[in-house]
N, C-alpha and C positions, 0 to 999 in steps of 0.2 A: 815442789813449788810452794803448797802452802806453809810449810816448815820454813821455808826462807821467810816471807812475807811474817807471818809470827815472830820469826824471830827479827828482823827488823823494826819490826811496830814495838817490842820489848823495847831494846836497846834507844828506839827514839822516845819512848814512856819514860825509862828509866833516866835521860840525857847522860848518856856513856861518853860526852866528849872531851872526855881526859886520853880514855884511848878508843882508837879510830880500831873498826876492826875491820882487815884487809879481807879478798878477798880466796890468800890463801888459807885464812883463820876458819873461812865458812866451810872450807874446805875440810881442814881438819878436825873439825866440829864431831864429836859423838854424837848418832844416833840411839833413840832408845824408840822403840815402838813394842807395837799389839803383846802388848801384857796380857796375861793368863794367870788367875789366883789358880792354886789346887784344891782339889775337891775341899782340901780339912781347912783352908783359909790359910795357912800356915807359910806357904811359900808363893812367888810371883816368877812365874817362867816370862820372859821377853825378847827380842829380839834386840841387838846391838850394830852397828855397824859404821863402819867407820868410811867414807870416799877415800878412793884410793888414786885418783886422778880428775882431770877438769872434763872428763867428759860424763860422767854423774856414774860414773861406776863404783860400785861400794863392795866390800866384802860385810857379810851377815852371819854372824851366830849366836847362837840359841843359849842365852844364860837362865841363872837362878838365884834365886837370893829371896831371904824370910822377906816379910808384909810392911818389917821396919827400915828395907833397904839396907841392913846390913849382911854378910855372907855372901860376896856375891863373887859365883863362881861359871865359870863358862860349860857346860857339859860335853860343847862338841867344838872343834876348829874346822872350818873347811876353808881349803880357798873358792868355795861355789855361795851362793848365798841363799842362808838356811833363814826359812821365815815362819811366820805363822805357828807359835807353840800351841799343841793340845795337851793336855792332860789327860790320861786314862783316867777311868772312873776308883780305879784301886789306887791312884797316884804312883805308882811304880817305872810309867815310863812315860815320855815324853813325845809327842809324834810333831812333826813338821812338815813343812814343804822345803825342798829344795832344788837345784838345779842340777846337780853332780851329772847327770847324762844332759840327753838330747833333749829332753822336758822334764818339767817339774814334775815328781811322785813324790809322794807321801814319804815318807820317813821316820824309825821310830827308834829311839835310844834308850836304854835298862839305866835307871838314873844308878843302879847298885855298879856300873861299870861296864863298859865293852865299846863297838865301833855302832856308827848308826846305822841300821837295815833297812831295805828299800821294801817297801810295803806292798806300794800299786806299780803298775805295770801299763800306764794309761798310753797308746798312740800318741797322744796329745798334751799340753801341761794341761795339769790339776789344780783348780781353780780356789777350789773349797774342799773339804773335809771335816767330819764329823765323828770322835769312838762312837761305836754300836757296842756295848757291853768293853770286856778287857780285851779283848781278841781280833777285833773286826772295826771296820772302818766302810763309811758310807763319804765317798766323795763327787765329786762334781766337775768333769772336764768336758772340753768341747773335743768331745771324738761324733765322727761321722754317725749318723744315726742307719748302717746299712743291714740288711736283712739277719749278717749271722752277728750281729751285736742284741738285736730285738729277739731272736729265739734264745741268746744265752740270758738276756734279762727273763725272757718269760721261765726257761728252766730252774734259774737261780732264783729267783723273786727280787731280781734288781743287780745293779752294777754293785755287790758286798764283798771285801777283798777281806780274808780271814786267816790265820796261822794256826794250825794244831798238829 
């Protein structure tokens, strides 16, 4: 909603009344959101996504492209929608959220090539996330707070999802 209203308030700043823009235009409008530099400044990871019909349903993935906006290449396709890019701290892989199951988990792609892998494993959708080092991931979902979640946090030192 606020993306519409913005872009309205443009188009009536700018007085675009040479062409009238319909409402299947707004429709087919690119999005571009939550940009992510990487660590070395070098490149801008973003989310893209384009509506795919009038009930505000969009398809989202996860491109890249240098700091000048040129090179700009998709890294993943889903038909689910991928959002939220992180950058590993070595810059070598890309983590996001996405939808592909029943809730949103974390998701991490090898910018050197391959398919994306499911990271966390949440009950629930994953809200937030954070790399912890190159390996490990600190996220944030509303899963139920019951007895064997609090003894795996106290064993673990927290809800920290890691690969080795």
């Amino acid at each position: 909603m606020k993306s519409f209203i913005l872009l309205l308030s443009c188009c009536i700043s700018l007085n675009l009344s040479a062409q009238k823009i319909t409402m299947q235009d707004l429709i087919a409008m690119e999005e571009i959101n939550t940009p992510a530099c990487s660590p070395d400044g070098k490149l801008v990871a973003f989310t893209r996504s384009i509506k795919s019909d009038w009930q505000n349903k969009a398809n989202a993935d996860i491109w890249v492209c240098s700091t000048d906006g040129k090179n700009q290449s998709p890294i993943n396709t889903s038909e689910k929608r991928d959002a939220n890019p992180h950058w590993s701290p070595s810059q070598d892989k890309i983590g996001f959220l996405s939808d592909r199951g029943t809730h949103a988990q974390v998701y991490y792609i090898n910018l050197s090539g391959g398919e994306a892998v499911q990271f966390t494993n949440s009950q629930n959708d994953v809200l937030y996330f954070t790399w912890l080092g190159d390996t490990s991931v600190v996220y944030l979902a509303d899963e139920p707070r019951d007895s064997s979640v609090v003894k795996r946090e106290k064993r673990t030192g927290g809800a920290v999802h890691s690969w080795n």
